[in-house]
Each structure stands twice: as C-alpha cells, then as structure tokens.
N, C-alpha and C positions, 0 to 999 in steps of 0.2 A: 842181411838180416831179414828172412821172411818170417809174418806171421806165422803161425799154424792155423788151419779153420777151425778148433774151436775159441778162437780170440775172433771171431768175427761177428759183426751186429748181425741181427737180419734187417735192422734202419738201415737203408743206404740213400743217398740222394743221388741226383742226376750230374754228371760231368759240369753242367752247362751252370751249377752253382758250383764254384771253388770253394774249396775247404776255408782257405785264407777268408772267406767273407760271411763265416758261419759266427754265432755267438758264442762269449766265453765259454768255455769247458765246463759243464754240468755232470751230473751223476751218470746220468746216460750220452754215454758219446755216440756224435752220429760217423758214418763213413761214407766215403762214397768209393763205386767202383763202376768199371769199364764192360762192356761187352767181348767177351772171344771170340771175335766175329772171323771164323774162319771160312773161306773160300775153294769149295773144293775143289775149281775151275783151273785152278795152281796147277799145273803136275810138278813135281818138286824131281828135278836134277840134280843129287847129289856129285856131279863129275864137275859142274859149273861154279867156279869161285867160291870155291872152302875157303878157311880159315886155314890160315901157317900156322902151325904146331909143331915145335920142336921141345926136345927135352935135353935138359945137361946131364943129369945122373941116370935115369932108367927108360932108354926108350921103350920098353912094354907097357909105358901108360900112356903112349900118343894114342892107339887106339881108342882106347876111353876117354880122354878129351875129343876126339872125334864125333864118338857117340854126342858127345854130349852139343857137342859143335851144329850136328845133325837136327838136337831139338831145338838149340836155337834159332835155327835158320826157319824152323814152323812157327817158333814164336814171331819173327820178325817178319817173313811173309803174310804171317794176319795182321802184325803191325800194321804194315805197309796198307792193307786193302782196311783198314778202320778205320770207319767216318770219322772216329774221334781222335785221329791222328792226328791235326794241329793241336788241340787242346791237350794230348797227353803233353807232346812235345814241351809245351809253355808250362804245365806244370811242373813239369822236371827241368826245364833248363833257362824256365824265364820268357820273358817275354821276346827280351833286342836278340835273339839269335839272329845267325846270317840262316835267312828262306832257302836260297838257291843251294846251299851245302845238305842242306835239311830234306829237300826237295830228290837233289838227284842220291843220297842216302835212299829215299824211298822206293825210288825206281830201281836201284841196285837189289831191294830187300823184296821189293816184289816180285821180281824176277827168280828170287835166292841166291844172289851173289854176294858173298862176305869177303871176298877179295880184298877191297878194301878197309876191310877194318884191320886194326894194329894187331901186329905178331904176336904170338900167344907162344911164352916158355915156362917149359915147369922146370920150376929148379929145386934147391936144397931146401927142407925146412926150414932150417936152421937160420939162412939166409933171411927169410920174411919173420922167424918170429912164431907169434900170436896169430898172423894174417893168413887166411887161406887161401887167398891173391890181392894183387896189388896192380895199380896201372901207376908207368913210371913217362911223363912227360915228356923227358926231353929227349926219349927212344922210340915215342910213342908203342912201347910195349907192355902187353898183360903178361903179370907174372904168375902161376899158379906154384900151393905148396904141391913139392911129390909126396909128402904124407896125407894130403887131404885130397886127394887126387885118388891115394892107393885105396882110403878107406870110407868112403862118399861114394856115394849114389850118383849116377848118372844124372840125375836131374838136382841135383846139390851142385854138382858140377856145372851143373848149365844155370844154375841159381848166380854163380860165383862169377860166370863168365859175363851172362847179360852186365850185373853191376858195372863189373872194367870196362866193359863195351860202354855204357852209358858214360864211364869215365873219360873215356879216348874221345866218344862224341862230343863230350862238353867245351873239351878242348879244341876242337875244332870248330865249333861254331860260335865260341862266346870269345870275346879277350876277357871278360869280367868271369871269372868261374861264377857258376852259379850259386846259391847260396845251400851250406848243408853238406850234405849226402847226396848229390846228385844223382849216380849211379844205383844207389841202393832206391829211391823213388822210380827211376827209369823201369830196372829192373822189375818190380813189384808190378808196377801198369802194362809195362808191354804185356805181363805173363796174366793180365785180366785180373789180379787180384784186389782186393778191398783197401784202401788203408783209413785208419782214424785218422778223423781232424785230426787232434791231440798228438795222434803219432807223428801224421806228417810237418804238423808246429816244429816236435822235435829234431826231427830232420833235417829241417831246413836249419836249424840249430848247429849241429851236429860238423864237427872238424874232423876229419880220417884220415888228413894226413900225415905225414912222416918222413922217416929217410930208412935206408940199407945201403949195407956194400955190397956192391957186384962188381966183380973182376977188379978188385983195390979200389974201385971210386965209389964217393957217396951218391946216391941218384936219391931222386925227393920222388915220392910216391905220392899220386893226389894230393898235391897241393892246392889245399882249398885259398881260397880268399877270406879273409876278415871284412863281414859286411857291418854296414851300422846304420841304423834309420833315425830320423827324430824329426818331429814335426817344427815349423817354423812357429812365429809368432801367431803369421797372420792364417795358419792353418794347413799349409803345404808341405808336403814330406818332402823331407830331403835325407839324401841317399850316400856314405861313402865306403871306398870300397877299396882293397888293396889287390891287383890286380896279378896275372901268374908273370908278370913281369917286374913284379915288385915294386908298383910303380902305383901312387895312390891319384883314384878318381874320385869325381863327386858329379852327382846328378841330383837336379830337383821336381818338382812338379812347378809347370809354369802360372798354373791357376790352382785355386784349391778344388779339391778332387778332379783337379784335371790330368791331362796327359803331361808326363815327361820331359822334358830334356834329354839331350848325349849326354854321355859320359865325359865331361872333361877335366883331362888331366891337371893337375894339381900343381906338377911341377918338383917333387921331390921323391921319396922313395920310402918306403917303411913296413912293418909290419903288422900292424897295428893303431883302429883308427878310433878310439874313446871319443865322444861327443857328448859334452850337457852345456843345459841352458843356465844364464846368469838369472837372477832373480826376477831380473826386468824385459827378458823373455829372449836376450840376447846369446847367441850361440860361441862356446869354445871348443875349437878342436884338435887336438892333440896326435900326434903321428910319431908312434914310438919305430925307433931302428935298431941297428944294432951299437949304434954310438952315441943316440942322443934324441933328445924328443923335440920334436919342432911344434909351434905354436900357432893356430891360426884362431881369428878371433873376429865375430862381426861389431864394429864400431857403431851400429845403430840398428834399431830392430828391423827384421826380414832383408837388410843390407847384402850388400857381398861382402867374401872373406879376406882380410886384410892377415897376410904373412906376417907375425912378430917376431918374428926369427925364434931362437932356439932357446928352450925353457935349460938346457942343462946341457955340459959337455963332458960329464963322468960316463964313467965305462957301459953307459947303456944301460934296459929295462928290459926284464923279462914279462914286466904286464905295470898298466898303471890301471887305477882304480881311484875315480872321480868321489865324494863329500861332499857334504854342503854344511858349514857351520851356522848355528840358530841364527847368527844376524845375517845372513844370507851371503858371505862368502863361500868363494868354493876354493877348497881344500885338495890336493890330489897324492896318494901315496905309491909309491914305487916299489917293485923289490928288483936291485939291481940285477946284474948276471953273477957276478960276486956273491948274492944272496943276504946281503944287506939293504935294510931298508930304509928311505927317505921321505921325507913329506917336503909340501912346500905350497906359501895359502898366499891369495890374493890378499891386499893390504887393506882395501876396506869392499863391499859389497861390489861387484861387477867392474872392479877396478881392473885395469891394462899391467897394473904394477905388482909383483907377485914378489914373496917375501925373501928368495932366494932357499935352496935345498938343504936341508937339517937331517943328519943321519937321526934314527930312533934305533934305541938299544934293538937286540936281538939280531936273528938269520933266518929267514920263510924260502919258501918253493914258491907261496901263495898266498896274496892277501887279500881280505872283502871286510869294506865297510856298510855301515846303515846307519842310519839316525834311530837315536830313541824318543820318543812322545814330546820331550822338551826341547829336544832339537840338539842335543850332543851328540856326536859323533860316537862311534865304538867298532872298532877294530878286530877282527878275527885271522888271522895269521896259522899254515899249515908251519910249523918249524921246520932245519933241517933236522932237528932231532927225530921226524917225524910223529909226533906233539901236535895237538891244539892248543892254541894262546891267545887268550882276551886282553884286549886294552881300551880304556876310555876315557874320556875326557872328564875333569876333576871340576873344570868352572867355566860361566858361560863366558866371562870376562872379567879384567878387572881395572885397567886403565888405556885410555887412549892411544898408549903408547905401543900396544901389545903385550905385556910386561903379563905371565902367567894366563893370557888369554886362550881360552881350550885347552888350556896344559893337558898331557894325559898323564897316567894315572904312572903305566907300567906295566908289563905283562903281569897276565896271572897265566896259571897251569889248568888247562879245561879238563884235567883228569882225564883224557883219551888220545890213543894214536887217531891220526886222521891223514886222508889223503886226498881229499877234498870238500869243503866247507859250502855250503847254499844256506842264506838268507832269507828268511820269510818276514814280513810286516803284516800283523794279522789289525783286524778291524779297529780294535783300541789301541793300536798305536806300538803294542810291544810286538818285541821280539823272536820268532822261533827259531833257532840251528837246524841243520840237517847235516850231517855228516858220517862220510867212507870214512871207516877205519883201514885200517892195514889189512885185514882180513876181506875188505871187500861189504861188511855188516853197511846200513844203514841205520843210522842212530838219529835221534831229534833229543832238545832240551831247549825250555822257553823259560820266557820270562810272568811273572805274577806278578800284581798289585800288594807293592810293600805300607803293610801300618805302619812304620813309619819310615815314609820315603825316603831313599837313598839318594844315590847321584841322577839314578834317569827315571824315579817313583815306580820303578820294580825291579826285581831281587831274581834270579837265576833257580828253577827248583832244582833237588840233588846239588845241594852248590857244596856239596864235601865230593862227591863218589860218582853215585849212578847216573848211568842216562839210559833215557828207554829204548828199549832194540825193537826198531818196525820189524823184523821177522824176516830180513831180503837180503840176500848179496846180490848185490848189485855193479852195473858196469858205470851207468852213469845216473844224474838225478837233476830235475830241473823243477822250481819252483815257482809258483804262479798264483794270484790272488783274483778269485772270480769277483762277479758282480753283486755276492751278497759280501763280499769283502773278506770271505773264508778263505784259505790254506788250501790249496791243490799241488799234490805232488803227481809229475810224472817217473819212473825209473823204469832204466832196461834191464831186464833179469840177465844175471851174471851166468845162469846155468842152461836158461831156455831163449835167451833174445827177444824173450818177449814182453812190449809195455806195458808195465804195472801202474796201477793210478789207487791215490788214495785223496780222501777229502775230508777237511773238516766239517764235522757237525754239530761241534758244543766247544766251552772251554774245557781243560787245554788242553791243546795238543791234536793230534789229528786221530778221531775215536772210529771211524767207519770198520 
C-alpha cells in the first residue's frame, strides 16, 4: 500500500526523531521521510545474483517481474549506501534484530546481489485471492498474482516485490515478527518515500496475514504475531508477544524508561495475548489457543507472573475481550469457534477467583465492549446473521451474593449489517460506534445526554432507523482519543489505499 504524492505533507521531520515519539495525532499530521541517496559509483551488474523467478501458469510474465526485479536491485543498492540505513532498518523491523544477517544483507545489496533473497513465483489469481502477492514462510517464498503481474506497471510490480522481500527479511532476522505491516513500512523507506505518523501508528497495527492452498496444502502467508504493550504499576512497559512459532514471549523494561529485557518464553503456546490491569494496578493475562485460554496473573504489584492454569476447557476462542464492571472487577467475554458467546467475571475486585463460564443468548464473528459514564458495561456484537447487536448491563448490583449483579439486558437489533465494529469514548464519558457494513460504507452513531436518564444517562440517536454515512468505503478503521479528549478516526480507502483521517470538533459526532 503506497501513498500517492498528493497525500504528502510538505512538514517532514528528520529520521533521527521517530514517529513513535511525536505527539498525539492533530489536525495537521507530521511525516517523516528518508533521503535517495543514490551512488552513482555503483556500476550495477545485472548478470550477478538476480532473483529466481518462475511462473506456474504463463511464463511470458517472468520477463516483467525481471524488469521489475532490475528496479529493485537500484532500490536496494541505495539502501545499502544510506547513512540512515540502521535507522530505516529498526523502524521496520524493531529494534532486537540479528546485526550480523542485517549486515551481510547489506553487503549483498551493495554489490546488487539478490541471490539470496526468497524465490519469487507467480502463480493463479485465483490461488491468492484479493492479494497481489504474498510471502509464505515456511517456503520462504514470494508469491505474486499473474493477473496483477499482467496488468501493473513495472514499478507496482516492484512496489509489490520490495513488500515480500521486507516480509522474508523479517523472518530472518527476528523470531518475534515485528509488529504490523512490516514489509509494507520496509517497502515505502527503502524506496525514500514519506510516511504519516498516523499512518505508520497504523501499520504497526495492522495483521496481513492469512493462509492459501498450494499444491493441496494450506501454507500461512505472513504470519504476523499478536503483539500487546501495557505499562506496569510502577511505570515500566511491558511487552507480550505470540511468536512465528506459536510460542508466546514477554519482555519488560528493567528500569522505567529504561532499556529492555530478552524476550522470555512463557512456556506455553497460543494465539492470542489480551492483557489489563486490576484496579489496584495489578496485571492479568490471558493466552487464548485453539483449545483453551490459559491464565497468568501478578499476585502483587510490578511482581512476576504466576501461571493460574487454565480459565476454560471448551472448544476454544476466536477472540477474548477484557471489562471492567463499576466495582472494579474485571469481566471478560469470548466468542467461541462455534460462534457462541460466554463471559465470565472475577468474584470480587482483583480477586484470583473467577465466577466460572456462562453462555449469553446469541452467535457473533465479533465482539467489543466499553464502559458507559456510570461504569456499566455494554456489549456490541457483529452476529452470524451478519447484524449489529447491543447489550448492556440492567444494574450495578444487588446482593452480596451476585444474585442479578450486572445482569444484562439482552440483545437489541442495531438496525445495520456490519462487519466490523470500533468503539470510541468521547470526553463526557459517552459513547460513539463506528461501523463497516456489508458494503464496505462506514457509518457512526452515538450517544446523548437523556432528560430523563436511562440505564447508562444517555440514549442512542436514530434509535429507530438511521445512522450517519461518513461518505467512505473503507478497508479498515481505527479509533483514537487525542489530548483534547476528541474522536480521531484513522480509515484505509477501499478504492485508493489511501489514509483517511477525520476528527472531532463540536458535539456530536465527528463534524470536520
């Protein structure tokens, strides 16, 4: 996904400040970009260590990956001679890579030797899909489509290719995939371009991977890792992360704003690593698999992690999603693989003792909660109907016992297809929706201050019918609360790939 240059600032700042350490997202985003610092000193050997390029269905487009193969080898020969070559590096793949792989990569690319980098085949569209290429791990091979091959531009091609390349590299020098889109950041810098903070926030966001069949077997294509940050107590971030071996690590900072820790393993395996803090500042963390979610939990603040063994042994969790009810427990809801959903809540505030798993009516893809102003919970659910559905909590409590405690309510019908939901908490405490329909539309619908207050003292507008249409199809959408405590949306245009941003400037709703 490249920008196009008229999405570009003319603000840029200097490499040597990282995006990651700019201030929240404002009206005006800054970017930073790189030098083309080409060397004409090179003479460039196209005979020396090309790239393998084979094709399955039409060998008359290996010449044109060739071509294209040809720009990237100029791309990456200026790579290689750019003073700010550690620093791209660490921005795209992190900090802990292995130097010495990194290193003699350079020297290969200063030379123009692509020899080493993974085989490159085009195969069926059909095969990838949506994808115009794909890097597949455990072949370490780039796949390109032959329709996107036949009808792209030599330098779309070499758009496509650097990506996988930065794919295949990551895999080689990290065991922790990096966090994001790696390849698509890689990509974008080698080739000197600009990007937004903002964008690259999203990036680093961003999951692209998947699976295909090739030749009867499933092979997983960029398989990213699930990263999670969260600060400790006493100020130090800590880091977990599901590794390409399925194998879940955690690293900390040993001082606050200090340097790091390894990565150390965990000890178990999963997909999936949810993390929130108890009231009293103590950490739970949660390791979903394909069978069962395992439990870790610090028994005293900034502590180590003590294994509780396993919250559940039903057929496994396609996502969990962490609560907090008003008296300060934490609450967490599932939706199985089955597509049934459960909750299940700690028994009093930062309690080790959790109430054991409760189906709730209904069947989601997808579920996100949020607190409302009073501290009740409320539940938003994608159905398999593919539906919107609200539920929320009826009372804050009512006996010691648990006995109707946060009951909820019950699905309602949100009057929309949806196919993905985002949450926003705007400054007084209410609620805004953001949601893909089936269509791809972006829609929003919030909440107002009811006269006479309801269950959370505000009322849903359009609560028969409509919701407002931001004007976008969109591929993805991420939500964000700056520092005047406004509504920032980021979305990738479904038709151009390119970052959309809108912001709040009044009530309600987002007016810009």
């Amino acid at each position: 996904m490249i920008l196009p240059s008229n999405f570009k600032s003319n603000f840029q700042v200097s490499i040597l400040h990282p995006p990651y350490n700019n201030q929240p997202f404002g009206d005006y985003l800054d970017t930073f970009s790189l030098p083309n610092n080409s060397n004409p000193g090179i003479s460039l050997d196209y005979g020396l260590g090309e790239l393998e390029i084979s094709s399955t269905t039409d060998p008359n487009l290996i010449p044109k990956v060739e071509q294209a193969g040809n720009l990237v080898r100029d791309y990456l020969i200026n790579f290689a001679v750019n003073p700010d070559h550690d620093e791209i590096t660490g921005i795209a793949f992190e900090e802990n890579y292995d130097q010495e792989i990194v290193e003699s990569l350079r020297q290969d690319f200063a030379k123009g030797d692509l020899s080493n980098l993974s085989e490159v085949k085009i195969i069926d569209s059909d095969i990838l899909g949506d994808a115009n290429g794909a890097y597949a791990a455990q072949f370490d091979t780039i796949f390109l489509s032959d329709d996107f091959v036949r009808s792209h531009s030599i330098q779309d091609i070499a758009d496509v290719l650097l990506e996988e390349i930065g794919h295949g590299i990551d895999k080689r020098i990290n065991n922790i995939d990096a966090a994001g889109d790696e390849g698509d950041i890689y990509s974008r810098l080698v080739q000197g371009e600009s990007i937004y903070s903002a964008d690259l926030a999203l990036l680093k966001q961003e999951d692209d991977s998947g699976s295909i069949l090739w030749n009867g077997q499933e092979i997983f294509i960029e398989q990213s890792s699930t990263l999670e940050v969260i600060q400790d107590s006493d100020g130090r971030m800590e880091m977990f992360a599901v590794g390409k071996d399925n194998k879940v690590y955690h690293r900390f900072q040993t001082a606050k704003d200090g340097a790091f820790s390894d990565w150390y393993y965990m000890g178990v395996e999963g997909k999936e690593v949810p993390v929130e803090k108890n009231i009293d500042g103590r950490m739970e963390v949660f390791i979903i698999d394909d069978n069962s979610i395992r439990h870790f939990r610090q028994e005293q603040q900034n502590g180590v992690l003590v294994d509780s063994g396993y919250l559940s042994y039903y057929s496994g969790a396609k996502e969990l999603e962490i609560g907090r009810n008003a008296d300060g427990r934490l609450e967490v809801f599932t939706v199985a693989n089955d597509g049934t959903i459960w909750h299940n809540w700690q028994q009093w505030k930062g309690s080790e003792y959790w109430s054991g798993w409760y189906q709730m009516d209904g069947a989601a893809t997808e579920i996100e909660v949020a607190e409302n102003k009073n501290g009740m919970m409320e539940l938003f659910a994608v159905g398999t109907d593919g539906k919107l559905w609200q539920n929320y909590q009826q009372y804050l409590g009512t006996d010691q016992n648990g006995d109707n405690w946060g009951a909820f309510v019950g699905w309602h019908d949100m009057r929309t297809s949806a196919t993905d939901v985002e949450i926003g908490t705007k400054e007084d405490g209410s609620l805004e929706l953001f949601v893909t329909d089936k269509y791809g539309q972006l829609k929003n619908r919030w909440q107002y201050e009811d006269i006479q207050p309801t269950y959370s003292a505000y009322i849903w507008n359009n609560p028969e019918s409509y919701w407002n249409d931001l004007g976008l199809k969109v591929k993805e959408v991420e939500v964000a609360t700056n520092a005047q405590g406004k509504l920032e949306i980021f979305a990738i245009d479904f038709n151009t790939n390119e970052v959309k941003h809108r912001f709040q400037t009044s009530e309600p709703g987002l007016t810009n």
